[in-house]
Backbone of each chain as nested JSON, in Angstrom:
{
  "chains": [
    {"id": "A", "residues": [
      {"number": 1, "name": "UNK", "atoms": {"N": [0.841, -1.192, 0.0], "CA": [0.0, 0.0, 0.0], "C": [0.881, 1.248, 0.0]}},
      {"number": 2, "name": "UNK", "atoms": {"N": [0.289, 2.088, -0.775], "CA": [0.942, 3.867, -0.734], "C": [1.408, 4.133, 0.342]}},
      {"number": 3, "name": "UNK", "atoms": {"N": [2.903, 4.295, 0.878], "CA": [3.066, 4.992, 1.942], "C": [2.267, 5.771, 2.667]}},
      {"number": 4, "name": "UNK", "atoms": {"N": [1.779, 7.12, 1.613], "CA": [1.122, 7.95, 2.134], "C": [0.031, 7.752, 2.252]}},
      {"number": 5, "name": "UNK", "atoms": {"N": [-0.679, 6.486, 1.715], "CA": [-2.25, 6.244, 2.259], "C": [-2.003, 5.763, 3.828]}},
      {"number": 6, "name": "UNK", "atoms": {"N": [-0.675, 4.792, 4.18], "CA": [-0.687, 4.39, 5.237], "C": [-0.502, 5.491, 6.083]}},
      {"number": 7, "name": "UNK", "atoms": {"N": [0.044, 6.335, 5.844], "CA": [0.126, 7.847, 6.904], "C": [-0.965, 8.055, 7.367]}},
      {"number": 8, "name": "UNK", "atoms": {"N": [-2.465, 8.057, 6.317], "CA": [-3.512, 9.102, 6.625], "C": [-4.523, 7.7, 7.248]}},
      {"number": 9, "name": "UNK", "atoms": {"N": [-4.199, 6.634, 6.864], "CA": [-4.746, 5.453, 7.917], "C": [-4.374, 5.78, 9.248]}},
      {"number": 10, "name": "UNK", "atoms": {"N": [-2.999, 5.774, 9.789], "CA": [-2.459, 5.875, 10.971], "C": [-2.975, 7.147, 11.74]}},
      {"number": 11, "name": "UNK", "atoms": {"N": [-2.763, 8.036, 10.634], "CA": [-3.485, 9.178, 11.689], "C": [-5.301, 9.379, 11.831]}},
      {"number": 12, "name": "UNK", "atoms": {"N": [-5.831, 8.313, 10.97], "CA": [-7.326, 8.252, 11.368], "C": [-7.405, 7.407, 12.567]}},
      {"number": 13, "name": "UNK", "atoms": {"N": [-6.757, 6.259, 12.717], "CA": [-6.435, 5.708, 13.941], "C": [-6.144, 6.597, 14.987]}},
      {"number": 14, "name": "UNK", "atoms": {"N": [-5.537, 7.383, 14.942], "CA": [-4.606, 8.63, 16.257], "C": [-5.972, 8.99, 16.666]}},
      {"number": 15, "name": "UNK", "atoms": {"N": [-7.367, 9.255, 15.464], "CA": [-7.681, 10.518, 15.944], "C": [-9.22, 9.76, 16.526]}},
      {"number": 16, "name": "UNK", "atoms": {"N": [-9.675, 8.737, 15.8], "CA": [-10.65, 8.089, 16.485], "C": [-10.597, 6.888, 17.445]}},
      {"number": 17, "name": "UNK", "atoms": {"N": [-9.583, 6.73, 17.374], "CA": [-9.37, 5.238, 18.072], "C": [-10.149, 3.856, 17.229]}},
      {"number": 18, "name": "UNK", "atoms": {"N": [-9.735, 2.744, 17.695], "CA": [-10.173, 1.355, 17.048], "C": [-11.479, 0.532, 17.221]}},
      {"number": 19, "name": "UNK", "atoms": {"N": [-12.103, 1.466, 17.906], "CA": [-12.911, 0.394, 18.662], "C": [-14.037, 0.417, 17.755]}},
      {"number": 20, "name": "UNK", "atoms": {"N": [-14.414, 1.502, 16.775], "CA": [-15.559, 1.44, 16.26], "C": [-15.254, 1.377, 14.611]}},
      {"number": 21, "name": "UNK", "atoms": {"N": [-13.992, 1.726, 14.362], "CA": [-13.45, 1.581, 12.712], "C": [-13.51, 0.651, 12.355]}},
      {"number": 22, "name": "UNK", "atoms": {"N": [-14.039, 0.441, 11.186], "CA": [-13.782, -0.933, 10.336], "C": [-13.466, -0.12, 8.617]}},
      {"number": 23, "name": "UNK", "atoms": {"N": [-12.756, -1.238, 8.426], "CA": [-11.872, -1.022, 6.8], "C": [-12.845, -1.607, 6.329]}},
      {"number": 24, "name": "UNK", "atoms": {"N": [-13.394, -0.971, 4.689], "CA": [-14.294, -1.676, 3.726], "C": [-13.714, -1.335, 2.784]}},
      {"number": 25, "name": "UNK", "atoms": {"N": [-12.997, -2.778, 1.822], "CA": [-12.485, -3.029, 0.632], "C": [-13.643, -2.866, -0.825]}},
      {"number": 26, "name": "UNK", "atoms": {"N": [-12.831, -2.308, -2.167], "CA": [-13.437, -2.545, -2.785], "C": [-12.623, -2.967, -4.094]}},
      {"number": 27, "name": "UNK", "atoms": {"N": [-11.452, -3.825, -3.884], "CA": [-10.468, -4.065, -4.896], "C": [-10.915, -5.801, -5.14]}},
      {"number": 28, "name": "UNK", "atoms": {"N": [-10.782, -5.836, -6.317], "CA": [-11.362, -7.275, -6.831], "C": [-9.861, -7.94, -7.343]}},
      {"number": 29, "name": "UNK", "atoms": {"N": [-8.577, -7.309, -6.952], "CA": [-7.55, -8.101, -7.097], "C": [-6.974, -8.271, -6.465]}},
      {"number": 30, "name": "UNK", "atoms": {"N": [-6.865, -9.891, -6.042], "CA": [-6.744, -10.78, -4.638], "C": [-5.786, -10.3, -4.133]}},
      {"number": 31, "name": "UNK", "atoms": {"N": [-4.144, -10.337, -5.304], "CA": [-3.234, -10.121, -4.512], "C": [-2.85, -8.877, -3.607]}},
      {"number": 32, "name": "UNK", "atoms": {"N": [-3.753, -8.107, -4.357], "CA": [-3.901, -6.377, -4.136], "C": [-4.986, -6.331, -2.654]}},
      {"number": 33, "name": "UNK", "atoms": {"N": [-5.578, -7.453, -2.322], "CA": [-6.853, -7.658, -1.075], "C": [-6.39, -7.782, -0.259]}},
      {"number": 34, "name": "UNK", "atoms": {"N": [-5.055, -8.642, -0.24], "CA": [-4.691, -9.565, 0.813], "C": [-3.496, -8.253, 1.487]}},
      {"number": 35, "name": "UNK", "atoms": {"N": [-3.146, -7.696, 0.15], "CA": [-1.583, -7.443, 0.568], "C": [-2.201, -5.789, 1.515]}},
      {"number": 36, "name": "UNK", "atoms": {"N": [-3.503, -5.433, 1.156], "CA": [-4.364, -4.578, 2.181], "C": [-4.911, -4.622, 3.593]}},
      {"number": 37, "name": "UNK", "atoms": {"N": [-5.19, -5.743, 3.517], "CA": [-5.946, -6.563, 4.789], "C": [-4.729, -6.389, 5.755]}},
      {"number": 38, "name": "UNK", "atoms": {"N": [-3.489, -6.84, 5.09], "CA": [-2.656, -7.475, 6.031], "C": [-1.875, -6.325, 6.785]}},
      {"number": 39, "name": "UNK", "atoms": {"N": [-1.678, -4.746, 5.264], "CA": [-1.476, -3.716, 6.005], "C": [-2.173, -3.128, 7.641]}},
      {"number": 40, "name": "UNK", "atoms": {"N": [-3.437, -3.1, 7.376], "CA": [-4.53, -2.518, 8.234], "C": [-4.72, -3.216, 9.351]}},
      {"number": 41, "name": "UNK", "atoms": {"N": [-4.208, -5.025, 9.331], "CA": [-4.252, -5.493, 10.891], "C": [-3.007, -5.748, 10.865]}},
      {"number": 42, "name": "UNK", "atoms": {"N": [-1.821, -6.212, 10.596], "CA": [-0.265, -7.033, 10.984], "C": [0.362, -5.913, 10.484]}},
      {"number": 43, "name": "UNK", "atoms": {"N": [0.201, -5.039, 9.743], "CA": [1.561, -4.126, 9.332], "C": [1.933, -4.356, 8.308]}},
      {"number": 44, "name": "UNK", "atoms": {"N": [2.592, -3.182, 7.359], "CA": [2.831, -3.371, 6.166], "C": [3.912, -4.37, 6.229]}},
      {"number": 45, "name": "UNK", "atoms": {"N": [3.784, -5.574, 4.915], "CA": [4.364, -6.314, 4.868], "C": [5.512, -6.089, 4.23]}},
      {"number": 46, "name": "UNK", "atoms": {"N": [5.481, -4.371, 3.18], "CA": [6.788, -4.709, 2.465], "C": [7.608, -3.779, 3.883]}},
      {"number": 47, "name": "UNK", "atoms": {"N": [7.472, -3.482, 4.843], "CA": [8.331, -2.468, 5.999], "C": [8.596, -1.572, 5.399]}},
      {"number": 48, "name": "UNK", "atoms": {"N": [7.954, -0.299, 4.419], "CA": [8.625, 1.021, 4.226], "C": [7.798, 1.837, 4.303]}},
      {"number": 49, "name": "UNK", "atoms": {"N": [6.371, 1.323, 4.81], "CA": [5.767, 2.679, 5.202], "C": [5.349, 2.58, 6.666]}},
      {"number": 50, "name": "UNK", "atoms": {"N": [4.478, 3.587, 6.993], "CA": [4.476, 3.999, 8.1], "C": [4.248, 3.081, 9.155]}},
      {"number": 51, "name": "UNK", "atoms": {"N": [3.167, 2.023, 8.473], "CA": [2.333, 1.345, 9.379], "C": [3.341, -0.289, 9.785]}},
      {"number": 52, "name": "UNK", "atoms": {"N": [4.729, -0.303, 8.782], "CA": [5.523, -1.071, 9.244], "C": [5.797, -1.224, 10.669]}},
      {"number": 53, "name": "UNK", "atoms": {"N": [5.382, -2.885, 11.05], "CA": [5.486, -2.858, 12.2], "C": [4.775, -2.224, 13.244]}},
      {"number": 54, "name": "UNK", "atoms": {"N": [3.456, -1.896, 12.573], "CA": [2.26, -1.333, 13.678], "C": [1.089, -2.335, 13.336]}},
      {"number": 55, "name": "UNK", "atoms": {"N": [0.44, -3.182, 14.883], "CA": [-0.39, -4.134, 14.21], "C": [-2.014, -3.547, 14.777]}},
      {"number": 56, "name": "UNK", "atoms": {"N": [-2.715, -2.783, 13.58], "CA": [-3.717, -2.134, 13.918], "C": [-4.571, -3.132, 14.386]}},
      {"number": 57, "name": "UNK", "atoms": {"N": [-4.702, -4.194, 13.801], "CA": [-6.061, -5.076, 14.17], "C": [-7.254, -4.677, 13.486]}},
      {"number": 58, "name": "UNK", "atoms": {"N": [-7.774, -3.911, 12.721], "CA": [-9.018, -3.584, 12.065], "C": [-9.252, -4.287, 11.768]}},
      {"number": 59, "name": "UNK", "atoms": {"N": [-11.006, -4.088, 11.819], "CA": [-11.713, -5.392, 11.416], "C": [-12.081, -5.169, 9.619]}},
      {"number": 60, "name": "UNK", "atoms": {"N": [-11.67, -5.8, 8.882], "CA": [-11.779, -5.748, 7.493], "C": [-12.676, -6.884, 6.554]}},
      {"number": 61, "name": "UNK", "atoms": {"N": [-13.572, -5.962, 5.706], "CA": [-14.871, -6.303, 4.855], "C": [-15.101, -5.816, 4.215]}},
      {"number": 62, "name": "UNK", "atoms": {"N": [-15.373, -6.692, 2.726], "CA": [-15.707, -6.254, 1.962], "C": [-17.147, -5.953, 1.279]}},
      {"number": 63, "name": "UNK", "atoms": {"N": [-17.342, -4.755, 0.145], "CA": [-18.317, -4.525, -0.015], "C": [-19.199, -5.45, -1.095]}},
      {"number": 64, "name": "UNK", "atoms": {"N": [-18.56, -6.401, -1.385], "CA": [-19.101, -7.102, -2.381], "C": [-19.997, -8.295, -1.265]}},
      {"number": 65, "name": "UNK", "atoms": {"N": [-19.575, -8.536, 0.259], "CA": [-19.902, -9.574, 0.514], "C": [-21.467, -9.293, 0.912]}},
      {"number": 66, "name": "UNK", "atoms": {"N": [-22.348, -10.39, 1.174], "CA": [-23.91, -10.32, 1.8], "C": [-23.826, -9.624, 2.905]}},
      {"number": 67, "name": "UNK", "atoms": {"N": [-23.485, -10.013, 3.761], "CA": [-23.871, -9.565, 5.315], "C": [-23.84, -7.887, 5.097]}},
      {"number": 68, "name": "UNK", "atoms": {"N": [-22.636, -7.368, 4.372], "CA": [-22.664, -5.282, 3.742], "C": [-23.61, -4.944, 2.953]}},
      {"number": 69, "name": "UNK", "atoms": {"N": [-23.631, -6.02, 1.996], "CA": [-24.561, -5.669, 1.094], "C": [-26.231, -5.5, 1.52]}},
      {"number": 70, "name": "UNK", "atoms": {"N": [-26.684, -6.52, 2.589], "CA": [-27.648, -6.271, 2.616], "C": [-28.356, -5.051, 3.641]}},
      {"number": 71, "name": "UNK", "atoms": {"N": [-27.44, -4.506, 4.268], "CA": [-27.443, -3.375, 4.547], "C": [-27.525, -2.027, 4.091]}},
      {"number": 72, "name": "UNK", "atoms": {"N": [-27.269, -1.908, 2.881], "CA": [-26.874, -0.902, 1.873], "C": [-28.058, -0.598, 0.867]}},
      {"number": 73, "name": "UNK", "atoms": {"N": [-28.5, 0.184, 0.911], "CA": [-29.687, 0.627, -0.264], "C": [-30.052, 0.013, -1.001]}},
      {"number": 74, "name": "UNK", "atoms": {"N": [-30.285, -0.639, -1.81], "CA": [-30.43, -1.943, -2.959], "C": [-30.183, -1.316, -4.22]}},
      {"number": 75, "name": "UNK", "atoms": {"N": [-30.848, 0.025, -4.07], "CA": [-30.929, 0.991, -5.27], "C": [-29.551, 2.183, -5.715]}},
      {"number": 76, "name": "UNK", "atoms": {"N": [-28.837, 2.123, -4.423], "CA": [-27.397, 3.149, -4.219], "C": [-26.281, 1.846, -4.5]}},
      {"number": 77, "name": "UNK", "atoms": {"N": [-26.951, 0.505, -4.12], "CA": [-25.686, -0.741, -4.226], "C": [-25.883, -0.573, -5.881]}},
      {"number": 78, "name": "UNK", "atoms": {"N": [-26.862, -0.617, -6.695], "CA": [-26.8, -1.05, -7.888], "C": [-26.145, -0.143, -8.985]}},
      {"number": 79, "name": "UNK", "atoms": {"N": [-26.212, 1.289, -8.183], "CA": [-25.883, 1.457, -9.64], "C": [-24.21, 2.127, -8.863]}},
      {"number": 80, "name": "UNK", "atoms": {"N": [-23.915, 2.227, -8.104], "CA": [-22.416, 2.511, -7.788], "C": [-21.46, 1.077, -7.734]}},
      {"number": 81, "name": "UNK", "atoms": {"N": [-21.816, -0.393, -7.285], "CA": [-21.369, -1.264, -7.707], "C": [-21.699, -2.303, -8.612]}},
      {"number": 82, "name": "UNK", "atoms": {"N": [-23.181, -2.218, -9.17], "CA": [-23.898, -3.657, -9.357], "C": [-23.02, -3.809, -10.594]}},
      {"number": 83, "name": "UNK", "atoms": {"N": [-22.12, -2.708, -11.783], "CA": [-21.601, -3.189, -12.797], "C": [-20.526, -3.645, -12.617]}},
      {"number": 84, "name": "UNK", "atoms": {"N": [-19.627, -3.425, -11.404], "CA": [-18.506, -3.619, -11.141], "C": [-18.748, -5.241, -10.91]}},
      {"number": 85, "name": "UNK", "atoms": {"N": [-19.566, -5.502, -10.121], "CA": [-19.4, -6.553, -9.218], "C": [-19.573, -7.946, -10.527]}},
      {"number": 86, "name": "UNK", "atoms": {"N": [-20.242, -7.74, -11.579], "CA": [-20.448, -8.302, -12.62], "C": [-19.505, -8.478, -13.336]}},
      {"number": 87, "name": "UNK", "atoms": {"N": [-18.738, -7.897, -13.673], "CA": [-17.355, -7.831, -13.963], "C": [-16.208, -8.665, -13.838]}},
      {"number": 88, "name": "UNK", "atoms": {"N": [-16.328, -8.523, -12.537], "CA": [-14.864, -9.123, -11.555], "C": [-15.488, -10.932, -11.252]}},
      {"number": 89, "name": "UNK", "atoms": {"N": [-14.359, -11.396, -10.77], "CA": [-14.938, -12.97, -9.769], "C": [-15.172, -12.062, -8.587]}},
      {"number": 90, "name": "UNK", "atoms": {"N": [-16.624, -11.871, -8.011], "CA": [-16.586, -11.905, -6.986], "C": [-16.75, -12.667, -5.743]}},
      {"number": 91, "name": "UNK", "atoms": {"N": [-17.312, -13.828, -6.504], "CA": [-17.052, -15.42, -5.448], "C": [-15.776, -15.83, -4.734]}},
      {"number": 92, "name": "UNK", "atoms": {"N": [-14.678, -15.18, -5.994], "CA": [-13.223, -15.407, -5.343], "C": [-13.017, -14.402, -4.731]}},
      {"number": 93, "name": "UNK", "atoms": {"N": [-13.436, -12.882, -4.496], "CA": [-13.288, -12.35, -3.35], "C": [-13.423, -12.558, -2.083]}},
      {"number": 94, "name": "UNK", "atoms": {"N": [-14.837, -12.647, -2.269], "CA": [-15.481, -13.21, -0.964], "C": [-15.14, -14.445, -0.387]}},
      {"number": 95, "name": "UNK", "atoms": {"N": [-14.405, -15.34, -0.809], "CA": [-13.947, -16.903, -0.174], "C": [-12.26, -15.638, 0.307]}},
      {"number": 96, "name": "UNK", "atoms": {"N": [-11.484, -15.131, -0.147], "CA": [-10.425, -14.911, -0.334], "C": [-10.714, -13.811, 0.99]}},
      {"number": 97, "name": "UNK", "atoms": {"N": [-11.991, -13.282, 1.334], "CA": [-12.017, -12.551, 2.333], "C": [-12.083, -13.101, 3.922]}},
      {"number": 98, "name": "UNK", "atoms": {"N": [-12.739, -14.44, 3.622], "CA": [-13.505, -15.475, 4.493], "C": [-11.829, -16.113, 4.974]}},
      {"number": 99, "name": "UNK", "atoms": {"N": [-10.761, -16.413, 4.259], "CA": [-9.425, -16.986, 4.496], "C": [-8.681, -15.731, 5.234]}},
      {"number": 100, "name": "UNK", "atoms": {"N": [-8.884, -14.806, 4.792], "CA": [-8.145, -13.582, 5.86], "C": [-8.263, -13.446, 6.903]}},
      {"number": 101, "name": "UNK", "atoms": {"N": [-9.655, -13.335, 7.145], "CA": [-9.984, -13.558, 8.426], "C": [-10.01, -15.092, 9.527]}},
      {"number": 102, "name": "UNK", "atoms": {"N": [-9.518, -15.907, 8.489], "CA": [-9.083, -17.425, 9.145], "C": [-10.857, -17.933, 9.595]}},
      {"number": 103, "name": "UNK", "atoms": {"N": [-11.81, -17.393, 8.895], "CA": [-12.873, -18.32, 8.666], "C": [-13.444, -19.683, 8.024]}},
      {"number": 104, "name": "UNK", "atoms": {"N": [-12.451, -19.571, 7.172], "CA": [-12.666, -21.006, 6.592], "C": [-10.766, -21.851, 6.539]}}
    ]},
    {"id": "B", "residues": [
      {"number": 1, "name": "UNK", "atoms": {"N": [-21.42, -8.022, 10.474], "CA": [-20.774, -6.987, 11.106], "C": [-22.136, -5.991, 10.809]}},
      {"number": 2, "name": "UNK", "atoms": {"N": [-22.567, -4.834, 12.112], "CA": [-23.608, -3.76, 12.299], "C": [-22.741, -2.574, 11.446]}},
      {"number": 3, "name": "UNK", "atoms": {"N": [-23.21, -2.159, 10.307], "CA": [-22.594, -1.006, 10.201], "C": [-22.776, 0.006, 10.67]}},
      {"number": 4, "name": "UNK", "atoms": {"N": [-23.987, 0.214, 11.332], "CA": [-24.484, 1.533, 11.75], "C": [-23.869, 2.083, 12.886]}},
      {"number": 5, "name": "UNK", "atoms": {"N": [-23.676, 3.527, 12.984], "CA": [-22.836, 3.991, 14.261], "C": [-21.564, 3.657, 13.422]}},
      {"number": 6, "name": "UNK", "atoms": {"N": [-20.823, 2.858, 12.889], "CA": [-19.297, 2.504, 12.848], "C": [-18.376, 4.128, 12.311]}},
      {"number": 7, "name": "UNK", "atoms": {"N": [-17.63, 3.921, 12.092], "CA": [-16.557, 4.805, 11.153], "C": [-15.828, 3.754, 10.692]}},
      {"number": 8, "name": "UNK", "atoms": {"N": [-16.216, 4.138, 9.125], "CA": [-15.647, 3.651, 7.857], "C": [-14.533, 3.954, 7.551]}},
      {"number": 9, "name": "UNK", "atoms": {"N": [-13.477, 3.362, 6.892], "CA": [-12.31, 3.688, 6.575], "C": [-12.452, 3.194, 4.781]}},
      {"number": 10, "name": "UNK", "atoms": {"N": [-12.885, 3.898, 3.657], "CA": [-13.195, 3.155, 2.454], "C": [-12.043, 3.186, 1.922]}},
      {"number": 11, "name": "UNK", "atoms": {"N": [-11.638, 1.555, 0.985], "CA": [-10.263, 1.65, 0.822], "C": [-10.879, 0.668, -0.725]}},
      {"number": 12, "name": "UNK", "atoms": {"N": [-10.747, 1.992, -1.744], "CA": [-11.512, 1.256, -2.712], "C": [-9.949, 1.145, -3.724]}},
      {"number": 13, "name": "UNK", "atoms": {"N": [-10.62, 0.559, -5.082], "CA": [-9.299, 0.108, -6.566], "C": [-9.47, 1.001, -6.967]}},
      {"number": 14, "name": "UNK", "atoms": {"N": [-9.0, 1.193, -7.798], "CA": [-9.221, 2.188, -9.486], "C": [-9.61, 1.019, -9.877]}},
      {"number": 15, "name": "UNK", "atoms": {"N": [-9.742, 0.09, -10.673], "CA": [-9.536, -1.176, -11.588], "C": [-11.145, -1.78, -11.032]}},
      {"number": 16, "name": "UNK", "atoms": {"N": [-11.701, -1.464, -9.902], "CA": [-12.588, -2.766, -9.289], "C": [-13.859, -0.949, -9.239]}},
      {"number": 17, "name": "UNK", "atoms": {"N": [-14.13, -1.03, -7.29], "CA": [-15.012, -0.029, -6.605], "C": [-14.349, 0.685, -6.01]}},
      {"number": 18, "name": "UNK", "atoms": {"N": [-14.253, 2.023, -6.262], "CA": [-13.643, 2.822, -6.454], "C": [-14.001, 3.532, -4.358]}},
      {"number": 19, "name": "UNK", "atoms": {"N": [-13.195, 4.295, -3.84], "CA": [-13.587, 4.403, -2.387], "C": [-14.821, 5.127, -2.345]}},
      {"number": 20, "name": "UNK", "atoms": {"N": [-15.203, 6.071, -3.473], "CA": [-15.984, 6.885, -3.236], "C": [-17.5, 6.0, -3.201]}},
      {"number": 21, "name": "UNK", "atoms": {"N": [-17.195, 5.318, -4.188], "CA": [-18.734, 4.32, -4.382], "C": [-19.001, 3.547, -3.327]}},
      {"number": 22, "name": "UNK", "atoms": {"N": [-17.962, 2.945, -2.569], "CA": [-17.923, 2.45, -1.253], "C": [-18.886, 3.305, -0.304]}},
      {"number": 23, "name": "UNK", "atoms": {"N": [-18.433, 4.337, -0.267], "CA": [-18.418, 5.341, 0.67], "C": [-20.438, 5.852, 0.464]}},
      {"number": 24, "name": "UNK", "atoms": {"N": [-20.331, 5.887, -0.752], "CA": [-22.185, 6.683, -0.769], "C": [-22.844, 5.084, -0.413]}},
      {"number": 25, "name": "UNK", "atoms": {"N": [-22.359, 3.848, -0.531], "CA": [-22.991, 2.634, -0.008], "C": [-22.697, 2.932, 1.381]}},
      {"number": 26, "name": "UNK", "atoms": {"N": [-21.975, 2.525, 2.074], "CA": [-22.437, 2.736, 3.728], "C": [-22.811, 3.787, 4.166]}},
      {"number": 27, "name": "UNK", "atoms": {"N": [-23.249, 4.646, 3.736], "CA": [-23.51, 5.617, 3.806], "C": [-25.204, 5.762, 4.289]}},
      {"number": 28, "name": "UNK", "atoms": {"N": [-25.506, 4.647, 3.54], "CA": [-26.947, 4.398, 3.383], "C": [-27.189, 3.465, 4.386]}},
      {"number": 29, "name": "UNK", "atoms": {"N": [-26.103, 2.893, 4.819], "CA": [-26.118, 1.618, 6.146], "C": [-26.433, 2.378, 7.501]}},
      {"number": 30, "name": "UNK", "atoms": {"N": [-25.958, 3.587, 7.496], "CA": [-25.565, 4.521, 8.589], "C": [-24.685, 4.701, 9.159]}},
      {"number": 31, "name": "UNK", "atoms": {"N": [-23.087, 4.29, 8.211], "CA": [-21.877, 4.674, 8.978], "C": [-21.649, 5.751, 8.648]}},
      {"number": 32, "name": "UNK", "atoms": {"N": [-20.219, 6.131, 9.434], "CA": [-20.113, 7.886, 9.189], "C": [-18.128, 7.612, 8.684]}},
      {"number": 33, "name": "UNK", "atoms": {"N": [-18.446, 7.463, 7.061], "CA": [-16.72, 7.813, 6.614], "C": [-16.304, 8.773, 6.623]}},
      {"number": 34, "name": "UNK", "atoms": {"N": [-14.39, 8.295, 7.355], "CA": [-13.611, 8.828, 7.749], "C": [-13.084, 9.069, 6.953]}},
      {"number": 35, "name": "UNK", "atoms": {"N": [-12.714, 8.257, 5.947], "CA": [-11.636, 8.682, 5.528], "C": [-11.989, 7.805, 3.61]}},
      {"number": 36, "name": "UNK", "atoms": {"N": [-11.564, 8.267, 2.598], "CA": [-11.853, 7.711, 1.441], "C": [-10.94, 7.463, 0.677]}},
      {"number": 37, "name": "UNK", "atoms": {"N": [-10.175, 6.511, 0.137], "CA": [-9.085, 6.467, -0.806], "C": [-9.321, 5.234, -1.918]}},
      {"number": 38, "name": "UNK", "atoms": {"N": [-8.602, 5.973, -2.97], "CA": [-8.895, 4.856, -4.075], "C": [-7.344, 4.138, -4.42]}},
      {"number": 39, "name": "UNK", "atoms": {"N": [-6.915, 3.045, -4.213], "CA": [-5.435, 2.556, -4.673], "C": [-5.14, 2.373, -5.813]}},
      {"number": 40, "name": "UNK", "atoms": {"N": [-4.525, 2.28, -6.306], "CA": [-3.811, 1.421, -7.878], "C": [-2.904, 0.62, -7.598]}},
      {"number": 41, "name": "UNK", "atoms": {"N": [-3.193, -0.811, -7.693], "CA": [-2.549, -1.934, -7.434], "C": [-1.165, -2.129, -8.883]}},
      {"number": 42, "name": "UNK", "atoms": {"N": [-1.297, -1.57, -10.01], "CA": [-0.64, -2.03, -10.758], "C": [0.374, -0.901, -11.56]}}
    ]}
  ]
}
């Protein structure tokens, strides 16, 4: 991840604390999912940005999965993701999200 | 996961859903985003 995205992560952390943040993904490329996830709870994995070696713990989800989705407008989900989501595998997201979190 | 009440952190692609589209979806859940960014993985 962008150094400088990890900066403005870290300092949203500073300024609200953890207890109520959650990260919501919307990248449909795995390696690009994982290598996010892992920033936002274990720390950047390549060590050159900020969050190297800081293990936030956020709880991370994506917007493609049911449990978000069915929360979300039906009518604001469709037309800001419903073409995307058609697009991409999003079955392999969602299993690939379910392994991050050591659910399956 | 309850979205409502939370603070969002939207961490969208260029290539996939972009943060902002993220962002007007929970929006509608009743979280309140913090913060919005779109990456480029490639």
């Amino acid at each position: 991840m962008d150094p400088e995205n990890q900066g403005r992560i870290k300092s949203t952390v500073e300024r609200y604390g953890t207890d109520d943040l959650v990260v919501v993904l919307g990248a449909a490329d795995l390696e690009g999912l994982e290598m996010v996830a892992e920033t936002v709870t274990e720390g950047d994995p390549s060590y050159v940005g900020p969050l190297a070696g800081v293990q936030l713990g956020l709880p991370v989800v994506h917007i493609f999965e049911d449990d978000l989705r069915e929360q979300v407008d039906p009518a604001i989900y469709d037309e800001r993701i419903g073409f995307v989501e058609l697009a991409v595998d999003s079955d392999a997201v969602k299993a690939t999200m379910k392994k991050l979190r050591g659910e399956e | 996961m309850d979205l409502k009440g939370k603070k969002v952190i939207a961490l969208g692609e260029r290539d996939s859903v972009s943060g902002e589209a993220i962002a007007d979806c929970v929006r509608t859940a009743g979280a309140d985003v913090v913060m919005i960014e779109t990456e480029c993985f490639v």
